[in-house]
RODO-2510 file (C-alpha; in nm, 4 decimals, decimal comma):
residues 300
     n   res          X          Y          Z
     1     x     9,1050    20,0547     0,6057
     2     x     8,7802    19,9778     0,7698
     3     x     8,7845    19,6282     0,4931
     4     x     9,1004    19,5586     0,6247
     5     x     8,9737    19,5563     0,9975
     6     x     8,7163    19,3065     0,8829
     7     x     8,9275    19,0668     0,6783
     8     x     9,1575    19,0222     0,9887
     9     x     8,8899    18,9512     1,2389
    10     x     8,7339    18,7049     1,0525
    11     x     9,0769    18,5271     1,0122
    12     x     9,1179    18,5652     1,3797
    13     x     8,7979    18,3623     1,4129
    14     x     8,8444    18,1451     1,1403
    15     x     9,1718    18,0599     1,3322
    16     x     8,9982    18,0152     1,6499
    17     x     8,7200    17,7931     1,5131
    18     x     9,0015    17,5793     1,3503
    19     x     9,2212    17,5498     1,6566
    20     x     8,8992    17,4644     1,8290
    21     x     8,8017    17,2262     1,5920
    22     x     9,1287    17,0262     1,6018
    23     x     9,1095    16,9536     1,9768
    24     x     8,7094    16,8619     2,0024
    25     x     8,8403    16,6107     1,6808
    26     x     9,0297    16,4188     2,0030
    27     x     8,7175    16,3503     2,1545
    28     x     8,4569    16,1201     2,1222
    29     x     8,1886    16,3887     2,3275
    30     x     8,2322    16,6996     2,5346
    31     x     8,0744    16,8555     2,8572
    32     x     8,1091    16,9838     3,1635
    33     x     8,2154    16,9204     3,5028
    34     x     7,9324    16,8676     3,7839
    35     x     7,9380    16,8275     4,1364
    36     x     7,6691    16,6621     4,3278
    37     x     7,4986    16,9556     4,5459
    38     x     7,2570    17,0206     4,8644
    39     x     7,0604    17,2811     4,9723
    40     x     7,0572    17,2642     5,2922
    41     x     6,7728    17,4290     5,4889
    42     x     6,5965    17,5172     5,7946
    43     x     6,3583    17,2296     5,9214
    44     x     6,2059    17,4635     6,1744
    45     x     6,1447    17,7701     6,3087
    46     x     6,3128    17,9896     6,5150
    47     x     6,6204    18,2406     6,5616
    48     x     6,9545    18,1211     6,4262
    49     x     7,1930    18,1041     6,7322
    50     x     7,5425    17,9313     6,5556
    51     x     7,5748    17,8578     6,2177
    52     x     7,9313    17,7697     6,1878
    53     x     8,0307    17,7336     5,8381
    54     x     8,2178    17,9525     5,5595
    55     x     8,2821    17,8704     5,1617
    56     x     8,5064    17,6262     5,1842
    57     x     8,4838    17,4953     5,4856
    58     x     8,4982    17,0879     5,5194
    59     x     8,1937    16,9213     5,6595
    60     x     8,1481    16,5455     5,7182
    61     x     7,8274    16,3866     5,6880
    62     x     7,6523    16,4293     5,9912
    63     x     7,8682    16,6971     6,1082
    64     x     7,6248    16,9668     6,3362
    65     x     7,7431    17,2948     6,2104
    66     x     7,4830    17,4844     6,3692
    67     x     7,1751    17,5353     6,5940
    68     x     6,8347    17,7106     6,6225
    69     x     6,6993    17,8026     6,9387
    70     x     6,5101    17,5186     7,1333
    71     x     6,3944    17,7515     7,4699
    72     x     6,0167    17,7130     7,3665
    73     x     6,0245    17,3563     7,2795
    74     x     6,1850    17,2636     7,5916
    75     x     5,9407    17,4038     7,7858
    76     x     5,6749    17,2569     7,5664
    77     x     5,8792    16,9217     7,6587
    78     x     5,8606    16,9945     8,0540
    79     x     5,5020    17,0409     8,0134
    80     x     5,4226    16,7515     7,8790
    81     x     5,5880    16,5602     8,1506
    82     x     5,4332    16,7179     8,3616
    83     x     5,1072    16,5218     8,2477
    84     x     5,2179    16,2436     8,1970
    85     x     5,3205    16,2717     8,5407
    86     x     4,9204    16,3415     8,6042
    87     x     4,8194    16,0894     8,4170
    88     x     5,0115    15,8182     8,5771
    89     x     4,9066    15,9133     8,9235
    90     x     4,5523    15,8610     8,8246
    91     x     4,6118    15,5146     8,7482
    92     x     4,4043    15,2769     8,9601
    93     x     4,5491    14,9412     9,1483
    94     x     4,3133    14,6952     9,0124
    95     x     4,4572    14,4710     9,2870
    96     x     4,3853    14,6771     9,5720
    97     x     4,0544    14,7967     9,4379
    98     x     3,9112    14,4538     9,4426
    99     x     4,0760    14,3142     9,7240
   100     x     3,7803    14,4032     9,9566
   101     x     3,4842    14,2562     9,7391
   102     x     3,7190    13,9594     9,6916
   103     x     3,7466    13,9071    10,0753
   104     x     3,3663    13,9690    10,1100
   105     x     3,3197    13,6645     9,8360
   106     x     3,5407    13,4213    10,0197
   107     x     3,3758    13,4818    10,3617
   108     x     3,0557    13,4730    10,2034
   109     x     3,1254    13,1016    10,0375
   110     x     3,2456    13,0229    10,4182
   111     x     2,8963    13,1006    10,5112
   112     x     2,7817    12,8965    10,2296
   113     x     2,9547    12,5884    10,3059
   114     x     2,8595    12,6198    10,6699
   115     x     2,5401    12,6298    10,6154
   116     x     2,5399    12,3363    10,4134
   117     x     2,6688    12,1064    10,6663
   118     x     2,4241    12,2090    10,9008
   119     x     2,1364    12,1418    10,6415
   120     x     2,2765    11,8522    10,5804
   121     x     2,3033    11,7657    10,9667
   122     x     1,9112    11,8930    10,9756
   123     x     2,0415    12,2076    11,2302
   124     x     1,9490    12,4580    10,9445
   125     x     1,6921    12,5021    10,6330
   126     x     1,6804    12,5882    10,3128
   127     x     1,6110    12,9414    10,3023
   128     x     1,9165    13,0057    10,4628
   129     x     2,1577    12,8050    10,2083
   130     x     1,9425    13,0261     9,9486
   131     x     2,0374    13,3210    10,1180
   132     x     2,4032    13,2565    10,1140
   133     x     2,4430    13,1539     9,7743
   134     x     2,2218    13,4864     9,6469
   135     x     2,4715    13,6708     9,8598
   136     x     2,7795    13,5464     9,6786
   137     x     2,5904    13,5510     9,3295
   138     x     2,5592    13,8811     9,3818
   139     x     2,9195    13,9955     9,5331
   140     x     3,0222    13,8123     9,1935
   141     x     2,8597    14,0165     8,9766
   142     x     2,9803    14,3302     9,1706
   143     x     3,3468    14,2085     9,1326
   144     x     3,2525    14,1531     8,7532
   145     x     3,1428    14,4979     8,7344
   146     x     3,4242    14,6729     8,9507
   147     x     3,6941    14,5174     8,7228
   148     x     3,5465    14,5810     8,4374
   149     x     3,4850    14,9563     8,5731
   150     x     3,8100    14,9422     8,6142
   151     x     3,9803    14,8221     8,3220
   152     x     3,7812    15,0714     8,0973
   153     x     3,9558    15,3315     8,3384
   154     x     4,3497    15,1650     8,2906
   155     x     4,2168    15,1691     7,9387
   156     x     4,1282    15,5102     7,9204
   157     x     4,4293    15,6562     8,1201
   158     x     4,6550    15,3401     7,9102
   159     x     4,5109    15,6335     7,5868
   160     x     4,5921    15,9505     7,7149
   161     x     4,9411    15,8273     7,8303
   162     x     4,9823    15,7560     7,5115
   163     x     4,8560    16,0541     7,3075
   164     x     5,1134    16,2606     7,5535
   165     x     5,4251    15,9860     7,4831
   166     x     5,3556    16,0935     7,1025
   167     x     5,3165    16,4682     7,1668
   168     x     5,6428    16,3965     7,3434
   169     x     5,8180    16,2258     7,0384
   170     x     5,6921    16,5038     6,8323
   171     x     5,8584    16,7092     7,0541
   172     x     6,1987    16,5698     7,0498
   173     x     6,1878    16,5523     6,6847
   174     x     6,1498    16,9202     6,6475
   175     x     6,4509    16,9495     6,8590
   176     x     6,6671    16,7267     6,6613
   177     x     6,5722    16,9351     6,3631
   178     x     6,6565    17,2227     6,5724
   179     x     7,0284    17,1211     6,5002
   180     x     7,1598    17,1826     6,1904
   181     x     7,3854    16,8946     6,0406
   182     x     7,5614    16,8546     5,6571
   183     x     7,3555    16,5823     5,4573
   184     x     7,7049    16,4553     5,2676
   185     x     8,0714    16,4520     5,2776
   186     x     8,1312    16,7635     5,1437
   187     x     8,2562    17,1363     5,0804
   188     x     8,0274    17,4601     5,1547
   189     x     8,0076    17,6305     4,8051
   190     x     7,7329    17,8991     4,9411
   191     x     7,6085    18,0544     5,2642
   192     x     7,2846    18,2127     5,2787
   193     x     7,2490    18,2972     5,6497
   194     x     7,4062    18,3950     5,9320
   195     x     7,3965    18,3559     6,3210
   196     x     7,1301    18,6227     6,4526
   197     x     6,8984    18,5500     6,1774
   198     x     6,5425    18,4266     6,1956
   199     x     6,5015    18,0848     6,0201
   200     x     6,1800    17,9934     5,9124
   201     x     6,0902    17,6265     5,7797
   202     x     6,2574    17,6003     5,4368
   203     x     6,4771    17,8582     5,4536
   204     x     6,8405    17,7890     5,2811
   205     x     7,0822    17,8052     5,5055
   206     x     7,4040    17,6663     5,2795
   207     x     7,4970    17,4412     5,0223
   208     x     7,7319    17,2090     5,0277
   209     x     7,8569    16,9948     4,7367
   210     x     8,0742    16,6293     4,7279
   211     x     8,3619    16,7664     4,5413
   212     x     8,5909    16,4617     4,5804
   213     x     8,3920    16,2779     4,3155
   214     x     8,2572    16,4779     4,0683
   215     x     8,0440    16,4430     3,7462
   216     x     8,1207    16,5062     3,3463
   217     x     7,7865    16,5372     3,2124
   218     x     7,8364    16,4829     2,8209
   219     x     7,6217    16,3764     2,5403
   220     x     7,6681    16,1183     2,3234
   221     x     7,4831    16,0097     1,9599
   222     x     7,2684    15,6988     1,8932
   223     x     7,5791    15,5218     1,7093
   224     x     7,7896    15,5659     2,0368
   225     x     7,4920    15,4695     2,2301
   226     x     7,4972    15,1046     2,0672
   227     x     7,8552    15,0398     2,2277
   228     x     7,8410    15,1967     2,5649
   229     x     7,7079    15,0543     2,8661
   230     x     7,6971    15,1291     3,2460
   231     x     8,0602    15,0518     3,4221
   232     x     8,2136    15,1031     3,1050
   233     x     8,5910    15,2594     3,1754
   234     x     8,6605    15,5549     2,9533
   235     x     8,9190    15,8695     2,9793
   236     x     8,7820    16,2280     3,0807
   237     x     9,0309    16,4975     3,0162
   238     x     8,9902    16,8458     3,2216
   239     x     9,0563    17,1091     2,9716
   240     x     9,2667    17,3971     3,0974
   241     x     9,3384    17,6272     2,7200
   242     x     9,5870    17,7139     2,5907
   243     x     9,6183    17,3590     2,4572
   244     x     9,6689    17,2468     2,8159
   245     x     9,4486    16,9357     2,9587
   246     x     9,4768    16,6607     3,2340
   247     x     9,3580    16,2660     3,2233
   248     x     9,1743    16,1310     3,4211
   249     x     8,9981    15,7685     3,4721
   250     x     8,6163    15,7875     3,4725
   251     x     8,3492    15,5230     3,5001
   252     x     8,0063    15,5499     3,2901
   253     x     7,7480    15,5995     3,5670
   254     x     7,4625    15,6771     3,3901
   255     x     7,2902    15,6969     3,0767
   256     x     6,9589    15,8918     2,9669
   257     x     6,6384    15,6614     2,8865
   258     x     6,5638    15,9571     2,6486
   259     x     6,7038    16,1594     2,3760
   260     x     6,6749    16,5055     2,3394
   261     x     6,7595    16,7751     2,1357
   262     x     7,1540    16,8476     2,0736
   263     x     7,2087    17,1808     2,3014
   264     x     7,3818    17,4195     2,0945
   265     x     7,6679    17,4657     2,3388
   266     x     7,7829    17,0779     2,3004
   267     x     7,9862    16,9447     2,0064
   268     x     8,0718    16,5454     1,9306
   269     x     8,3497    16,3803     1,7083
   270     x     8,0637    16,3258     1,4368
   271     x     7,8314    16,5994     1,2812
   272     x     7,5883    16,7021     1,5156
   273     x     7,2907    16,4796     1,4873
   274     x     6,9449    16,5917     1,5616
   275     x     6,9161    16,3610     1,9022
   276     x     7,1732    16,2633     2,1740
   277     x     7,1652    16,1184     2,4890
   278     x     7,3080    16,2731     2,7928
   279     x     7,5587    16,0403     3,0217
   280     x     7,7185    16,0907     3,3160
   281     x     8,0641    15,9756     3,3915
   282     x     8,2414    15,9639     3,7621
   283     x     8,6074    16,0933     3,7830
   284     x     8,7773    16,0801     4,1514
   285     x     8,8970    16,4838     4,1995
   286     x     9,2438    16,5711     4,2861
   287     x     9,1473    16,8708     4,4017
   288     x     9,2428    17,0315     4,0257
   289     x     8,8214    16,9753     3,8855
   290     x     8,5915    17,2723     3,9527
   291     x     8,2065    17,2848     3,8871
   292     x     8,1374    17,4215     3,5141
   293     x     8,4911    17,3354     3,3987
   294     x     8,4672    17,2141     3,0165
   295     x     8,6102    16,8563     2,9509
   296     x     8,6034    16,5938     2,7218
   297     x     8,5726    16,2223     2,6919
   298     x     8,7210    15,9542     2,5028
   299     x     8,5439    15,6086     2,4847
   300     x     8,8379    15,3732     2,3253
***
């Protein structure tokens, strides 16, 4: 009896492997179907307050889905107004600064030409024109020094206006990040978190995946290899069982620079040689193509 039991599961299996065989014969490689994917996670650090997104759920690229909280940062933010409020206030008017030692230099050139006409009409001497022209020589060099004085402070003040303008930007950055937005055009496939939760930098949040065009990931031998190339057209059937399977029109996408070892789990039209070549082919999704469905490819 027991000899019996093991004669008809080995036919079983032979029939299996035989049915199996006669539908990889129709194709020229087999794989399965891929999705591009994204983790998306936290960017910084704080207490989840929405996170607004389920398996399933739609997202467009772009498309805020949820928010951390930003009470901290905008105080942080406030504060740093605050001094570059400061900051600006201690900015000097070089104008009005100089104006007076400016005024003193014009009167004392008044003086100066004065008392050159009347040396020149013999009512004065020189001593006196010396004297003038020492006094403006020197109010010179004092308005020389007072701007300069002066610019080093704009200068300085110019520096520290800056240095709080970046802290600023740094600021608003972390508050951008405090908003949580899909990457792609896609569908959630996971949640990790929920509202109420505290997010740290890094932390996953979801993933979402761009179902609408999705991947066969196949591999092919070096004979195939020497007639494919990038763009090339080629059907990708989605294989259901049972004998049932769908078309569809795919584009070769990519090819691997390097070969590598035939996984055990993927068969080709030809004996199995030692080293393939993994491609990628794009397929538009109906809607019918799920991630880690098996499928097959025909090149001709």
């Amino acid at each position: 009896m027991k000899r019996m039991i093991k004669i008809g599961v080995w036919g079983v299996t032979l029939l299996l492997m035989s049915a199996c065989g006669n539908r990889l014969s129709d194709y020229d490689a087999t794989g399965t179907f891929e999705a591009t994917e994204v983790i998306v996670s936290a960017e910084a650090s704080g207490k989840i307050l929405q996170l607004k997104v389920e398996e399933g759920t739609r997202l467009k690229v772009g498309e805020e889905v949820g928010r951390l909280d930003t009470v901290q940062l905008y105080l942080k933010k406030l504060q740093l107004k605050a001094n570059m409020k400061s900051v600006e206030s201690q900015r000097p008017d070089l104008a009005k600064q100089i104006a007076a030692t400016k005024q003193q230099i014009a009167t004392a050139q008044r003086e100066k030409r004065r008392v050159e006409n009347l040396l020149a009409a013999g009512a004065a001497n020189q001593k006196q024109l010396d004297d003038w022209e020492a006094q403006v020589a020197l109010l010179e060099r004092q308005l020389v020094a007072q701007e300069s004085s002066l610019r080093n402070s704009t200068n300085s003040l110019t520096e520290q206006g800056n240095s709080v303008a970046i802290q600023i930007a740094q600021v608003d950055d972390q508050l951008n990040k405090c908003h949580i937005l899909s990457p792609i055009d896609g569908t959630v496939l996971a949640k990790y978190a929920e509202a109420g939760e505290l997010a740290t930098v890094g932390k996953p949040l979801f993933k979402v995946g761009e179902l609408d065009r999705m991947y066969l990931r196949a591999y092919i031998t070096s004979e195939q290899l020497s007639s494919l190339k990038l763009g090339d057209e080629v059907r990708v059937y989605a294989d259901y069982g049972n004998s049932e399977r769908k078309e569809y029109s795919g584009v070769l996408t990519w090819i691997s620079d390097r070969s590598e070892f035939t996984p055990k789990t993927i068969l080709t039209k030809n004996e199995r040689a030692n080293l393939v070549y993994a491609v990628k082919i794009a397929i538009k999704n109906d809607g019918l193509l799920k991630i880690g469905m098996y499928g097959g490819v025909t090149f001709k």
